[in-house]
C-alpha atoms as one frame of an Amber mdcrd trajectory, in Angstrom:
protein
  10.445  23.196   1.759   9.413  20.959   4.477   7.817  21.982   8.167   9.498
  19.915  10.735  10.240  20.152  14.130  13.915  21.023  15.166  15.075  17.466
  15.980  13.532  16.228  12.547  15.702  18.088  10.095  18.643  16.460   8.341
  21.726  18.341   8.240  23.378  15.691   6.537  21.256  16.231   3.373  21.778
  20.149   3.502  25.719  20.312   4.620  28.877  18.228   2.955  31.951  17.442
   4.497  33.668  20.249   4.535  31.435  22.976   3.666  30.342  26.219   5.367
  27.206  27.731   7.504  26.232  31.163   8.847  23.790  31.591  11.317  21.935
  35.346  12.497  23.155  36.505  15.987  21.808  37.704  19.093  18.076  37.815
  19.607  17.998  36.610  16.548  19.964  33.768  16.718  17.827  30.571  15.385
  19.129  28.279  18.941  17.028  25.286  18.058  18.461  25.034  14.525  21.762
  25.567  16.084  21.467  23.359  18.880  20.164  20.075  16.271  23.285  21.350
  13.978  25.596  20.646  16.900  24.076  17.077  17.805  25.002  16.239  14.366
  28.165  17.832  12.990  30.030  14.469  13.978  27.775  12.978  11.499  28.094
  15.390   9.349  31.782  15.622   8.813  34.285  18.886   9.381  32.492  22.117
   8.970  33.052  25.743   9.381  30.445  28.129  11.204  30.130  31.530  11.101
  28.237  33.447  14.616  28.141  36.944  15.386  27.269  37.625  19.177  25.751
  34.598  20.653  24.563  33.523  24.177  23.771  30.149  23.336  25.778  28.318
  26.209  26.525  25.418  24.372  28.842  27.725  22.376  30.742  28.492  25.292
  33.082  25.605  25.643  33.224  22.199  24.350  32.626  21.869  21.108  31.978
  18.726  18.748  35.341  18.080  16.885  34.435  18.671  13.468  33.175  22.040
  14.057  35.156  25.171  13.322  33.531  28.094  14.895  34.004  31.864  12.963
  33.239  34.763  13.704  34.257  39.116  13.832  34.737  39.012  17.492  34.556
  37.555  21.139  31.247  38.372  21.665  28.995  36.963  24.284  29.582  33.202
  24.968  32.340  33.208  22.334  34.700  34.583  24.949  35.055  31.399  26.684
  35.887  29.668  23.092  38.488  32.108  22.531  39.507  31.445  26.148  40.176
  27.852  25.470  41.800  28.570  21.981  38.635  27.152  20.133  37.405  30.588
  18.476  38.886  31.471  14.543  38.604  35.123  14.640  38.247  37.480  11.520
  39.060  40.831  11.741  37.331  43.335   9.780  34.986  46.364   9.765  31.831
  45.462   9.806  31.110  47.306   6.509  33.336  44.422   4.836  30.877  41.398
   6.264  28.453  41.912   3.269  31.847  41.744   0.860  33.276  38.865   2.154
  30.152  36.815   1.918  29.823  37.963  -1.489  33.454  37.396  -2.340  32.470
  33.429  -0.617  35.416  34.807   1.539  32.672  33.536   4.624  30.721  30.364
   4.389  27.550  30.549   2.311  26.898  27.004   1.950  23.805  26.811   4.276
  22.121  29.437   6.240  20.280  29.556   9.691  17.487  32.337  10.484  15.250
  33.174  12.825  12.062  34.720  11.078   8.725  36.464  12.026   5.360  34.713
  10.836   4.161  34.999   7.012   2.558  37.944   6.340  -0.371  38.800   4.125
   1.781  38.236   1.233   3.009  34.933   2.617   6.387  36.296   3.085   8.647
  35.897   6.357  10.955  38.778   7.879  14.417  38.704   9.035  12.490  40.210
  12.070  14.766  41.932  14.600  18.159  40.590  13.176  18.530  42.026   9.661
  21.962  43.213   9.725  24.877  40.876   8.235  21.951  38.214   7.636  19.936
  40.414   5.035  23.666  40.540   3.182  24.730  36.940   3.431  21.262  35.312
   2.008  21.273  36.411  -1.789  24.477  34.484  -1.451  23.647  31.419   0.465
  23.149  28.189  -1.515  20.267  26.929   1.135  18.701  28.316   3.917  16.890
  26.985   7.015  13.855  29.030   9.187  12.874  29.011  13.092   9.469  30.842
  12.305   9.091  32.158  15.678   5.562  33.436  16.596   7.057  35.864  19.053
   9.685  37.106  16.535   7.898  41.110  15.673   7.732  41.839  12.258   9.972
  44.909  11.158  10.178  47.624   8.312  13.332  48.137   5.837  14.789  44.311
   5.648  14.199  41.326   3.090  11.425  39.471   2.530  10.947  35.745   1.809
   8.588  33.535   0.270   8.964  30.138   2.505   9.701  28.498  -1.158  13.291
  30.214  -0.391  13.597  27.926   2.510  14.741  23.886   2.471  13.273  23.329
   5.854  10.778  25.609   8.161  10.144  24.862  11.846   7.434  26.930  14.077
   8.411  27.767  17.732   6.836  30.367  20.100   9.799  30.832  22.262  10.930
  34.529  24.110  13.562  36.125  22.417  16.770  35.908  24.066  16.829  39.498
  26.483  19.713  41.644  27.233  19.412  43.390  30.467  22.393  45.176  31.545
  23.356  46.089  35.093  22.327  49.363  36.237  24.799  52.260  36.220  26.547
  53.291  39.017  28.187  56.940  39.684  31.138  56.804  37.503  28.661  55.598
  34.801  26.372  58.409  35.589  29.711  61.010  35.494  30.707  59.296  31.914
  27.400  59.542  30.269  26.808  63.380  31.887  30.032  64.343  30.165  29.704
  62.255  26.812  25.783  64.165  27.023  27.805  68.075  26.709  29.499  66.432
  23.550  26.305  65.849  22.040  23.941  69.144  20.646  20.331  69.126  19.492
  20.024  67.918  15.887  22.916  65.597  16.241  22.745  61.828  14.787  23.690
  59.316  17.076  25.329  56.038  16.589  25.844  54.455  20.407  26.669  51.053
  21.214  24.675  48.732  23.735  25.673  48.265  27.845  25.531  50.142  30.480
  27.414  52.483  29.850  26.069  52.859  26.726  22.299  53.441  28.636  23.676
  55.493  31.049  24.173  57.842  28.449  20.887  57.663  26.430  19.645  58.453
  29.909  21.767  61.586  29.963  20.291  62.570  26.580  16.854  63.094  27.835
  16.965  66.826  27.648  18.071  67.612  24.269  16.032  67.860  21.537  15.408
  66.800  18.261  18.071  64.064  18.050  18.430  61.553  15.190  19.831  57.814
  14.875  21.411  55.667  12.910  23.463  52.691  14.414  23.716  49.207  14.313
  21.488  48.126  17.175  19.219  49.475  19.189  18.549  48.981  22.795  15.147
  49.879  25.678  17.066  53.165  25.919  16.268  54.125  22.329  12.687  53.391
  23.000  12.555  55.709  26.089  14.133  58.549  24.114  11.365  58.261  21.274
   8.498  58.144  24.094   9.933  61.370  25.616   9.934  62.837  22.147  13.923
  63.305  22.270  14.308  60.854  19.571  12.675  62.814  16.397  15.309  62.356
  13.651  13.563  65.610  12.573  17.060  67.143  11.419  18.562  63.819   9.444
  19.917  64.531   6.420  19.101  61.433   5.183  16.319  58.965   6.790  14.258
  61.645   8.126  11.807  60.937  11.563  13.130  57.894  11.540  15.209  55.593
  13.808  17.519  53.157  11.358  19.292  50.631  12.730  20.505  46.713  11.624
  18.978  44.788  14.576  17.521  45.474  18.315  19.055  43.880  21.416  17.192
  44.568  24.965  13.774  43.840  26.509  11.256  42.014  25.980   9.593  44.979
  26.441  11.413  46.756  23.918  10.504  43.369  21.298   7.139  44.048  21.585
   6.955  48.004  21.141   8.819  47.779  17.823   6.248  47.205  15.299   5.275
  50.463  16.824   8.260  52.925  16.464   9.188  55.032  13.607  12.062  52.462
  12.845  13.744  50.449   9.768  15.950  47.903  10.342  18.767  47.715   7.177
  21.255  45.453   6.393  24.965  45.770   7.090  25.454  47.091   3.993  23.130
  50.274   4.800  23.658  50.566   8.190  27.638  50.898   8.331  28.504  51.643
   4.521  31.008  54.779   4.261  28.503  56.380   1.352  25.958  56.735   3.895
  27.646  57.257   6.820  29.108  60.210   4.643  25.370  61.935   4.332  25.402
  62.354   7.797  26.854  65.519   8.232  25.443  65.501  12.167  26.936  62.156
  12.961  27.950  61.619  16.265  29.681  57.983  17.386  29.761  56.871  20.821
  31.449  53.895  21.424  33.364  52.107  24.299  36.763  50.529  24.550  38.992
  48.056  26.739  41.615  50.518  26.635  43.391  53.818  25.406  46.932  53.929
  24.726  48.820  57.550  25.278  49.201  58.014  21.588  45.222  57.899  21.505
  44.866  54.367  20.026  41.990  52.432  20.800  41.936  48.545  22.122  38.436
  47.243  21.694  38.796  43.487  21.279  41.740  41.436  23.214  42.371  41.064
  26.917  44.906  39.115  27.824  45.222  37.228  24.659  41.574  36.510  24.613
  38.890  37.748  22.442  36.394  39.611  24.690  34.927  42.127  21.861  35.660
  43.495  18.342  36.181  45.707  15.846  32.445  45.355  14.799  31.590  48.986
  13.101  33.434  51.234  15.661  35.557  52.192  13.027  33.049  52.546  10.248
  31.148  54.650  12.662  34.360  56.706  14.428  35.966  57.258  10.881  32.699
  58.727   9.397  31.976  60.907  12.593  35.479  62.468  12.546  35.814  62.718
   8.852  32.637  64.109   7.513  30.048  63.946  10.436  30.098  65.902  14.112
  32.652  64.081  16.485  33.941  60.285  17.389  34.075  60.119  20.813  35.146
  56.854  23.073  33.663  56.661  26.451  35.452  53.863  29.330  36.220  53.668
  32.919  39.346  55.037  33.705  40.131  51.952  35.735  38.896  48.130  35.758
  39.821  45.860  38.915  42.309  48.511  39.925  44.137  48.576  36.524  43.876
  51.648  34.669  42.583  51.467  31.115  44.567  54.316  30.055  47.888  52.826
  29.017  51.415  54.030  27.795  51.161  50.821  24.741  48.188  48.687  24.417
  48.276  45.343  26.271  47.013  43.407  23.987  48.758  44.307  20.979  45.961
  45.211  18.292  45.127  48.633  17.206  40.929  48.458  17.216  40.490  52.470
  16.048  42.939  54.143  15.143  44.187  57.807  16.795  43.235  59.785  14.070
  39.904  59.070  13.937  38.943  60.151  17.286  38.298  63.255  18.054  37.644
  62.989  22.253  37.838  60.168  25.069  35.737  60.883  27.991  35.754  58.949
  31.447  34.375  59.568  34.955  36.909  62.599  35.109  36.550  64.880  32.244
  37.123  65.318  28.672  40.096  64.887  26.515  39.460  66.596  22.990  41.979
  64.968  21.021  41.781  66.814  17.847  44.200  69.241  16.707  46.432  68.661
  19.545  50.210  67.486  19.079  51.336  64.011  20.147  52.776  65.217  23.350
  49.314  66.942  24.491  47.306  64.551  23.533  49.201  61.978  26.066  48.509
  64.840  28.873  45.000  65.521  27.899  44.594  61.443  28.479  46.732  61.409
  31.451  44.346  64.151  33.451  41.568  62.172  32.768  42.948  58.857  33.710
  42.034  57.195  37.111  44.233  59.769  39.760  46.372  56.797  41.025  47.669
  55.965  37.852  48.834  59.390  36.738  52.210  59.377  37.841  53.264  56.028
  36.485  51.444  57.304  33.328  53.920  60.032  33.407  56.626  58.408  33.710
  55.534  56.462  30.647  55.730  59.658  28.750  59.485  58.857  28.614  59.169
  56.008  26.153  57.054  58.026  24.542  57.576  59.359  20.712  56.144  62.641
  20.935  56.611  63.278  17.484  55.445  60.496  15.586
């Protein structure tokens, strides 16, 4: 192990021609390492890359021609590479990440990681990005560190001696923030109705957004509520400072908050050595065996659009990328199946096109119909369960955006009500 600074370390003596990297995403995401990696892939020769959710700009567009850029979804500034046809996506659950790295079915060649400072015992932390990385390193041939002196230790996830490491650089850099706009009134309506779906004691698995916040925000007068997810965002915190957030009634994980990775403030960075959290790998976090123990499980998750039949689009928009399959389904499936409810929670209409939809535009089935049990937008509730194929398609329709009703009725015509 060597302690260089970013521009100092060789990739050409950790990577072949034709071999394989995975870096951790998000907050997490190691950009120095990445950025040096991508001033010397053409030296380097063809490689493959595998990023989760990244805002690293220079991952946005032009890349050098020798890199191939993986990943499970569109996420951040991977949109514009799917844009520009530059983006090889996977599809999976996220429950089958760990798997496929084990399987080598994902590059384990080299890995990149962004770490929190040595400990007492002289071991480094996967810090606030655990999830798939935790997985992928007891399969990775090499690995490289950004020790980050601003990176906040965590409970739950691996721990390394810096032996484990070929190279080790020291920044003290912010972590990337996500700050999401503020929500507006339909927001506000979504969230207040998504809230009366939700009962003390429940288990929550919600996504990150606005939307997403907006309902947290809704949540402040219940009681005694639980979670397990795969991030966390400044919402979380504010329910465990108004003593919402308890986890007093988990079946499994008791009093405390478990989650894969955090994604928010800086603000929320610096509280979490502080909360009653654990951050888990992938293969905690969204595996069906646990999700199974949570008899109170409640998912919350968003979508691009509903089709009549109930099927959920989550990743493509006109032919490009813009999310994923991530662990909606591990979380929607488990819900339905064995926990509380799966609900889905949109807009009822983006820039004046309604995202309730006879067929799915873009052609890919993110969660399928049976495993949702109620879609909620700014005007009302449609329970889903039980109901035939023909009322399901009028529960949507009434709580679609009111201009697009009729032509969604009409739609009901090609329609196979009972399939």
């Amino acid at each position: 192990m060597t302690m260089s600074l970013a521009g100092q370390i060789d990739f050409t003596r950790l990577l072949r021609p034709g071999g394989g990297l995975w870096w951790s995403q998000a907050g997490a995401e190691p950009e120095p390492l990445v950025d040096t990696l991508l001033d010397q892939v053409d030296s380097i020769g063809p490689i493959r890359a595998f990023s989760g959710l990244t805002w690293n700009e220079r991952l946005a567009g032009d890349l050098p021609d020798g890199l191939t850029v993986l990943s499970y979804g569109g996420l951040g500034q991977l949109r514009g590479l799917s844009k520009h046809g530059l983006l090889e996506v996977v599809p999976c659950h996220y429950s089958s990440i760990p798997r496929m790295f084990e399987r080598g079915q994902l590059p384990t060649d080299l890995g990149l990681v962004q770490v929190s400072p040595p400990g007492p015992d002289g071991k480094v932390g996967l810090g606030i990005g655990v999830d798939y990385a935790a997985d992928a390193i007891p399969h990775t041939a090499r690995l490289v560190a950004e020790i980050n002196h601003r990176m906040p230790p965590t409970v739950g996830g691996v721990r390394l001696p810096l032996s484990r490491f070929s190279a080790v650089i020291e920044t003290c850099r912010p972590l990337r923030e996500s700050i999401a706009r503020p929500p507006d009134d339909a927001d506000r309506r979504i969230a207040s109705y998504v809230a009366s779906l939700v009962e003390d004691g429940d288990t929550l698995q919600i996504g990150v957004g606005t939307l997403p916040n907006a309902v947290l925000e809704s949540l402040s007068g219940h009681r005694d509520l639980g979670m397990h997810t795969g991030l966390i965002t400044d919402g979380v915190l504010t329910l465990i400072e108004k003593g919402v957030l308890t986890g007093a009634r988990k079946e499994i994980d008791p009093g405390l908050v478990v989650t894969g990775a955090a994604l928010g403030s800086a603000s929320l960075y610096d509280r979490i050595p502080e909360m009653p959290a654990e951050f888990r790998p992938a293969s905690y976090t969204h595996a069906p065996a646990v999700l199974s123990r949570l008899r109170s499980l409640v998912s919350i998750n968003s979508a691009i659009e509903v089709d009549l039949l109930g099927q959920v689009g989550a990743e493509l928009s006109r032919g490009v990328h813009i999310g994923a399959v991530g662990g909606q389904v591990d979380f929607s499936r488990a819900a339905s199946l064995t926990g509380a409810r799966s609900i889905i929670a949109l807009r009822s209409e983006v820039k004046g096109q309604s995202t309730i939809v006879p067929a799915l535009h873009g052609g890919v089935v993110s969660t399928a119909r049976v495993d949702v049990d109620a879609v909620v937008t700014e005007h009302g509730i449609a329970l889903l369960t039980g109901c035939t194929v023909a009322e399901r398609a009028r529960r949507l329709i009434a709580v679609a955006a009111p201009a697009h009703r009729e032509s969604l009725e009409r739609g009901l015509s090609s329609l196979d009500t009972h399939g």
